[in-house]
C-alpha positions in Angstrom: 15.8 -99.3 63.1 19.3 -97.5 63.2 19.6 -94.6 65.2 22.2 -92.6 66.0 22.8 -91.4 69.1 24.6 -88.2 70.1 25.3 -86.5 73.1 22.1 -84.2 72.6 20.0 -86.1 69.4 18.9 -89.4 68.2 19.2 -88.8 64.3 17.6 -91.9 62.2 19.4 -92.7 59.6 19.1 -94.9 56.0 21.9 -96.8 53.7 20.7 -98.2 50.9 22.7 -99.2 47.4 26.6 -99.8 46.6 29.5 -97.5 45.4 30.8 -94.3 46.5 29.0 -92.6 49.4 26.1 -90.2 49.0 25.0 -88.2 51.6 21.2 -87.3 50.9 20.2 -83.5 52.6 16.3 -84.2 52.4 13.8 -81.3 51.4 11.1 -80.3 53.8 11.8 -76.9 55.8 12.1 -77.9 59.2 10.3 -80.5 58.7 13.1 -82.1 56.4 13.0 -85.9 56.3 13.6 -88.9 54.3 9.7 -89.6 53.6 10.2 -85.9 51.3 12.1 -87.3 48.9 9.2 -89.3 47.8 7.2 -85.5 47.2 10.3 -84.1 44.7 10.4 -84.3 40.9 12.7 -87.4 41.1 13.2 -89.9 44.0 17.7 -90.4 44.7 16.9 -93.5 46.8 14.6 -95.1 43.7 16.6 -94.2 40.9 20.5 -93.6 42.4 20.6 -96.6 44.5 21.9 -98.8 41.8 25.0 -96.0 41.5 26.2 -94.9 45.1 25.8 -96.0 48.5 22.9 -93.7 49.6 22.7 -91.9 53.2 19.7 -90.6 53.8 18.4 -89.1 57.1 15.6 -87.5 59.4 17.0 -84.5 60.3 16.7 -83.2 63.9 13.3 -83.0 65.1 11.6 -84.2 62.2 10.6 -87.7 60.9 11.7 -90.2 63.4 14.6 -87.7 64.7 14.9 -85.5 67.8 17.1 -83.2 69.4 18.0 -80.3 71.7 17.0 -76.7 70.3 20.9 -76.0 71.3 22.1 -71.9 71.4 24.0 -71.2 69.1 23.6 -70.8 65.3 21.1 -73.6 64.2 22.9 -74.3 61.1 26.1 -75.6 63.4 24.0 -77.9 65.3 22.7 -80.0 62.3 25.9 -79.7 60.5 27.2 -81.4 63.8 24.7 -84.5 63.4 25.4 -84.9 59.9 29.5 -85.1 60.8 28.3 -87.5 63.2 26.8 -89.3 61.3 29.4 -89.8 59.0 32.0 -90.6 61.7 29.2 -93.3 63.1 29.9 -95.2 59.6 33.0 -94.6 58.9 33.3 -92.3 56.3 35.9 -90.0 55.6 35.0 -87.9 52.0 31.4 -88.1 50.8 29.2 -86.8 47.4 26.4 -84.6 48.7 22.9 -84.5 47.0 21.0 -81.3 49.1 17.4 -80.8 47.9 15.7 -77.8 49.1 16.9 -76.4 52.5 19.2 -79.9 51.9 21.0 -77.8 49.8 21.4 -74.7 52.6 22.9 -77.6 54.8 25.3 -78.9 52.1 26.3 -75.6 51.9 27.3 -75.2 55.4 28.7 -78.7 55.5 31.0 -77.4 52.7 32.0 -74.3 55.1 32.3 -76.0 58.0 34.3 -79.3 57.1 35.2 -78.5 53.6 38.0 -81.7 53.6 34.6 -83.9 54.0 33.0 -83.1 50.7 34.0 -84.3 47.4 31.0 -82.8 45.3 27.8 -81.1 46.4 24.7 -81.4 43.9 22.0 -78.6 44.6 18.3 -79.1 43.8 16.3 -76.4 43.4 17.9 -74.5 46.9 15.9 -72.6 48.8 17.1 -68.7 49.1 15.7 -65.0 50.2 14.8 -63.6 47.5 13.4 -59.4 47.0 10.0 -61.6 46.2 9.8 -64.2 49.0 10.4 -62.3 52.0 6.9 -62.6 53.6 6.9 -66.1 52.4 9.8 -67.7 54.4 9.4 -65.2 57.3 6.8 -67.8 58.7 7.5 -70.9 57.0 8.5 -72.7 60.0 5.3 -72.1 61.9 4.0 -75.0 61.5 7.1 -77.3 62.3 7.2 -74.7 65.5 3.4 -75.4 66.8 4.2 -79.2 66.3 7.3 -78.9 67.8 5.6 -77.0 71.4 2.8 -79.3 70.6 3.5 -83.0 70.6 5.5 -85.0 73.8 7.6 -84.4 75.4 6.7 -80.9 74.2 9.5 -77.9 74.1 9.1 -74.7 75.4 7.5 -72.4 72.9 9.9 -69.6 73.2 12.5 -71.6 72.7 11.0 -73.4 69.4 10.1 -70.1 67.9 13.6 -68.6 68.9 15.8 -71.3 67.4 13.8 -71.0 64.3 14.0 -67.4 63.7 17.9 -68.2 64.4 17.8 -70.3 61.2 15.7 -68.6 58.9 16.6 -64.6 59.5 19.9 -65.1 57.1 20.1 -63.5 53.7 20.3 -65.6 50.2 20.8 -69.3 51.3 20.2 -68.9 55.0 23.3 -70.8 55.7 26.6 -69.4 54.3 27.0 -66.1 52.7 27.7 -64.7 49.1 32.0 -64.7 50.4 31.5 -68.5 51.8 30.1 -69.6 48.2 32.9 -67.2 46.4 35.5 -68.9 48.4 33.9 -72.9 48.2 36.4 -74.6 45.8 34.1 -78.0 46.0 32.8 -79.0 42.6 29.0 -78.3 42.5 26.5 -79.2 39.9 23.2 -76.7 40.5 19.5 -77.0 39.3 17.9 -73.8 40.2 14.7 -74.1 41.5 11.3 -72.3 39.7 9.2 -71.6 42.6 8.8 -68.8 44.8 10.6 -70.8 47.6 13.3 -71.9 45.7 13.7 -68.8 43.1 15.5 -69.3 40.2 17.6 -66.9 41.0 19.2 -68.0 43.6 20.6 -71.3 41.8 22.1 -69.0 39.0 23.5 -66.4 41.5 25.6 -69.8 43.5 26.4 -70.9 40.2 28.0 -67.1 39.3 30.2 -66.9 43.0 31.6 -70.5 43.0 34.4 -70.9 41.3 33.7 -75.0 40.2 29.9 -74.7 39.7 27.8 -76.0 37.0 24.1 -75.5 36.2 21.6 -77.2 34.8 18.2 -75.1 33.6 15.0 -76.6 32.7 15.2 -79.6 34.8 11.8 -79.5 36.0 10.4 -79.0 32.7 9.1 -82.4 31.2 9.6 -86.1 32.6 12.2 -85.9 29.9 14.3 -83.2 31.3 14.3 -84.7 34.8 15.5 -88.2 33.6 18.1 -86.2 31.8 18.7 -84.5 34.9 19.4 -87.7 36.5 21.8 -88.9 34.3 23.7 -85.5 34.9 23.8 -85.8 38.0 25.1 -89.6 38.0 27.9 -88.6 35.8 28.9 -85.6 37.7 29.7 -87.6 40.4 30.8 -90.0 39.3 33.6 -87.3 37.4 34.6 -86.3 40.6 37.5 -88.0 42.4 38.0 -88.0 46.5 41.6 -87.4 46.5 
């Protein structure tokens, strides 16, 4: 089982197929995990495999990952493991597929190491909205009493503190409206149509970034999605490292 180990995580990790890298930001809230994938309208380790070499990944403190609940801004800390992780195989420039809150971290691995990322696709990412408020105030609860819960247990104040951290930003959580204005990374965006992942929020990233692309309907028919698929394959493959 390949884990990586940090100076405060073990992060389990995934590679599966050939080609150029893609880094896989799962969905799942907190609870964000390679086993999600299999929940989304379309599976990238099932039907991308044959294109890119796929990283997937557990991120801290959920699947078969675990961490500290470091101080600091939470969105640092996993953009940490993910660097790591691609130090730990060698790999300089990488595509990035972010579904969900995947997509909040792409966006702050964008930010934060911007020479790292060739392309970032967004699926359906998650984002305050004036109509989700109560919705995402608590949406971490769950990950939260599991996380205080199961051995070897964290302090509950602690849990609940480094999860308000994460989740108390406006629009992505991650990066603001400026970060996205100023991101020159090539992005292809397929706005979500839920209330966690409002529609809205794709098309408002896709109006700030200066090299983004979107993709509506998506979701709309098995159709749409394998179209979807086939976008996304030959966006990347568009892009070149550099």
């Amino acid at each position: 089982m390949p884990i990586l180990k940090t100076a405060d995580a073990s992060i389990y990790y995934e590679v599966h197929g050939d080609g150029r890298p893609l880094l896989l930001l799962p969905p799942g809230g907190m609870d964000a995990s390679i086993s999600f994938w299999g929940r989304t309208a379309f599976d990238p380790l099932k039907v991308l495999a044959g294109d890119f070499t796929l990283i997937a990944l557990d991120e801290r403190n959920s699947g078969q990952s675990a961490g500290d609940l470091a101080a600091g801004d939470p969105w640092d800390v996993y953009a940490r493991d993910h660097l790591a992780l691609l130090d730990h195989l060698g790999l300089d420039r990488v595509h990035v597929l972010g579904c969900c809150i995947g997509s909040s971290h792409a966006l702050r691995l964008a930010r934060v190491a911007p020479q790292r990322v060739v392309s970032m696709v967004l699926e359906q990412p998650v984002g305050r909205s004036l109509d989700n408020q109560e919705l995402l105030a608590h949406s971490w609860a769950p990950w939260a009493a599991r996380m205080a819960a199961n051995p070897p247990g964290h302090d509950a104040r602690q849990v609940e503190d480094f999860a308000r951290r994460m989740w108390q930003g406006d629009f992505v959580l991650s990066v603001s409206r400026d970060d996205v204005h100023r991101c020159a990374t090539p992005m292809l965006v397929l706005p979500g149509v839920d209330p966690y992942h409002p529609t809205a929020i794709g098309d408002e990233i896709v109006s700030l970034a200066p090299h983004a692309t979107v993709l509506h309907g998506w979701k709309s028919s098995p159709e749409s999605t394998a179209q979807a698929v086939a976008a996304i394959r030959e966006f990347i493959r568009r892009q070149v490292a550099g």
